[in-house]
C-alpha positions in Angstrom: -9.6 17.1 -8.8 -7.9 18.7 -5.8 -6.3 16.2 -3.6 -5.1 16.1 0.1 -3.1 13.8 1.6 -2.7 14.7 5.4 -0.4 13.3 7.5 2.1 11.9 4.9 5.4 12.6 4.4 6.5 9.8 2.3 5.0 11.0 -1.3 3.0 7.4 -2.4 -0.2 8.3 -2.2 0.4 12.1 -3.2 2.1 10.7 -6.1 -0.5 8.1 -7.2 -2.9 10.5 -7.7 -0.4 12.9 -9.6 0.0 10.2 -12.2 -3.6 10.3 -12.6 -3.5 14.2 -13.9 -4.6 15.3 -10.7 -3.8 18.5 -8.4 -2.4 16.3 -4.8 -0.5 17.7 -2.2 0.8 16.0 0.9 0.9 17.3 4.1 2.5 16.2 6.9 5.1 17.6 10.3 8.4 16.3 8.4 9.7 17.0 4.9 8.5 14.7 2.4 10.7 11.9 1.0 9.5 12.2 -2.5 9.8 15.9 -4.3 6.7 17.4 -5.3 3.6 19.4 -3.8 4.1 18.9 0.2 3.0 21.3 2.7 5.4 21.0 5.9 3.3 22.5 9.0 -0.4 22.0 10.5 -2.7 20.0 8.1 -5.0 22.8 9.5 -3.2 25.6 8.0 -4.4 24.5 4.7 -7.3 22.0 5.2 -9.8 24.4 3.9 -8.1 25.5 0.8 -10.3 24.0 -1.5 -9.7 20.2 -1.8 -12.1 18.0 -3.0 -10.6 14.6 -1.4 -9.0 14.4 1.8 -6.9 10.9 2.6 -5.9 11.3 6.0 -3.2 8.9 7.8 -3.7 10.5 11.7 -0.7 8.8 13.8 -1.6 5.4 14.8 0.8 5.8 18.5 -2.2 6.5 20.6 -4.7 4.5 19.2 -3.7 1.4 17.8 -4.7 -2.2 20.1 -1.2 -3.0 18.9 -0.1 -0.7 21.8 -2.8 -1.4 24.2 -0.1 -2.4 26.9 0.8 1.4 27.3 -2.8 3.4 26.6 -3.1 2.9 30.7 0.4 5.7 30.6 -0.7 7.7 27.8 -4.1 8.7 28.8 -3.8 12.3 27.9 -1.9 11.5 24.4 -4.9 8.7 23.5 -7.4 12.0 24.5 -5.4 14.0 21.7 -5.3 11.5 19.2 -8.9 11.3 19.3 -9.6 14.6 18.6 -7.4 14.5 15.9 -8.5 12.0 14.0 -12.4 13.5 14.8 -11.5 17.0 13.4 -10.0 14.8 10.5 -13.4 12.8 10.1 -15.8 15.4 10.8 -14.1 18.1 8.8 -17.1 19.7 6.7 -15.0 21.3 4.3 -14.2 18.6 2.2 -16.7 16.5 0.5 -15.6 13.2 -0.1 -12.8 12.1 2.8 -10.9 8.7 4.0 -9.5 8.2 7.4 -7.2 5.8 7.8 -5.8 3.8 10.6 -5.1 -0.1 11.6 -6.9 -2.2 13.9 -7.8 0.7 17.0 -9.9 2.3 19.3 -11.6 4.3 17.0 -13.8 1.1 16.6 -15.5 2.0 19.9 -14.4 5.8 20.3 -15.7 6.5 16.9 -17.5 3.7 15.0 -16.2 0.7 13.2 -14.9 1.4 9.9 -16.7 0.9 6.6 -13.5 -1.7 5.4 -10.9 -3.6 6.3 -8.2 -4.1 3.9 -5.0 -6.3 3.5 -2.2 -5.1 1.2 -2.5 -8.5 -0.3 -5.4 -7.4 -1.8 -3.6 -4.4 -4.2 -0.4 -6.5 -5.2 2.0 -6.9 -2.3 2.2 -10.5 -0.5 1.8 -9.4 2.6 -0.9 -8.7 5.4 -1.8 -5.5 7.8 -4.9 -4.9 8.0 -5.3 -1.6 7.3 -9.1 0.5 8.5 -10.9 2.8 6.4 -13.5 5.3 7.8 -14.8 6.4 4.2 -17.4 9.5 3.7 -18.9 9.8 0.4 -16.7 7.1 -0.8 -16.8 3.9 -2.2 -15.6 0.9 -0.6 -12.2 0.1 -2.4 -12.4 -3.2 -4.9 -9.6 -5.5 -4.8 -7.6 -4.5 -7.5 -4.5 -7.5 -7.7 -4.6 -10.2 -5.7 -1.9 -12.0 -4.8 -0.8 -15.3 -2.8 1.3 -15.0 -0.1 0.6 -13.8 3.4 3.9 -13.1 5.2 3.8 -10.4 8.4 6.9 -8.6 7.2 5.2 -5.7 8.8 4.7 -6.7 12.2 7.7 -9.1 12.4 10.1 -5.6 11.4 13.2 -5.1 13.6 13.2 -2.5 16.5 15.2 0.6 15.1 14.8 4.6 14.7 12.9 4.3 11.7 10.3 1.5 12.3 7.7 3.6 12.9 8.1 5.4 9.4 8.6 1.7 8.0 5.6 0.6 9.4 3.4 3.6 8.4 4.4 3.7 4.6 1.2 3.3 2.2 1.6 0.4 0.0 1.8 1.3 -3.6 -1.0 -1.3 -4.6 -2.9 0.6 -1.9 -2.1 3.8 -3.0 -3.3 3.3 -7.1 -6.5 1.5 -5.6 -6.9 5.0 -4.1 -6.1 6.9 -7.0 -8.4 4.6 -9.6 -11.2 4.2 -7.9 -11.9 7.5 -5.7 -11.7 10.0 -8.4 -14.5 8.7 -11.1 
C-alpha cells in the first residue's frame, strides 16, 4: 500500500507503516528528523501521485480552542487554516484519508470528528485528546491501555521547540495507525 503522511516531519508515523512492508512517505515544510522517504515542499506537489492512504496532521496554530484567546487577531490565518485542512479532507484523489487535529474549530467549521482519542489508549500514560475526521476508515480500537493520566502535554515548558513537542504522534498512536488502517 502507498502511504502519505502530510504535514509530518518527525518520521513516526511514516515509519510505523514502513515496518509494516509498506511504501510511506512523509511530507512536510521542514526536513524530517528521522531518515527515510520525506518529501520537503507543498504536500500538493505530490498529493496526487498515487497514494492509497493519506494521514494528514494540518497545523493546529489557527484552529485549536486551545488558542481561542488570539483567533479574534488572526482572522485571516484561521480563514487559511481552514482551507487547508478542507483541501486535505475533501481531496478526491486518495481513497481512504485521516485528518487529524485536537480539540478545534473544525467541529463547527467542518463537522465533528468520527473519534476522539487519548494516547492512553495506544500505550503512553498520558492524555491529549487527539480528533480524527476519518473517510473510508475504521474507527481506531484501543490497542494497549494503560493507567495513568498525567498532562505532560499541556503542562510542557514555554521554549523554541514546544510547538514541535507538542505536535509529535505518539508511537502507540502511530502502530494503531499502521495495524489497523491497512487490512
Amino acid at each position: 500500500m502507498r502511504v502519505l503522511i502530510a504535514c509530518e516531519f518527525s518520521g513516526i508515523v511514516r515509519e510505523a507503516f514502513k515496518a509494516k512492508g509498506h511504501d510511506a512517505w512523509s511530507c512536510d515544510l521542514l526536513p524530517t528528523e528521522i531518515p527515510g522517504n520525506h518529501y520537503q515542499g507543498d504536500i500538493f506537489d505530490i498529493i496526487g501521485d498515487g497514494f492509497d492512504l493519506m494521514i494528514a496532521h494540518p497545523p493546529c496554530t489557527h484552529l485549536a480552542v486551545s488558542g481561542a484567546r488570539w483567533f479574534k487577531d488572526k482572522q485571516e490565518e484561521q480563514k487559511q487554516a481552514i482551507i487547508f485542512f478542507l483541501a486535505l479532507a475533501y481531496y478526491p484523489g486518495i481513497k481512504m484519508i485521516a485528518v487529524e487535529n485536537p480539540i478545534s474549530i473544525m467541529s463547527t467549521q467542518y463537522r465533528k470528528p468520527d473519534q476522539i482519542i487519548q494516547p492512553w489508549m495506544f500505550g503512553h500514560g498520558e492524555t491529549k485528546a487527539t480528533c480524527l475526521w476519518l473517510k473510508n476508515l475504521p474507527l481506531l480500537l484501543p490497542s494497549n491501555i494503560v493507567p495513568g493520566r498525567e498532562q505532560r502535554i499541556h503542562k510542557m515548558p514555554p521554549g523554541p521547540d514546544r510547538w514541535k513537542e507538542r505536535s509529535r504522534t505518539f508511537p502507540g498512536i502511530a502502530e494503531a495507525f499502521a495495524d489497523q488502517w491497512t487490512q
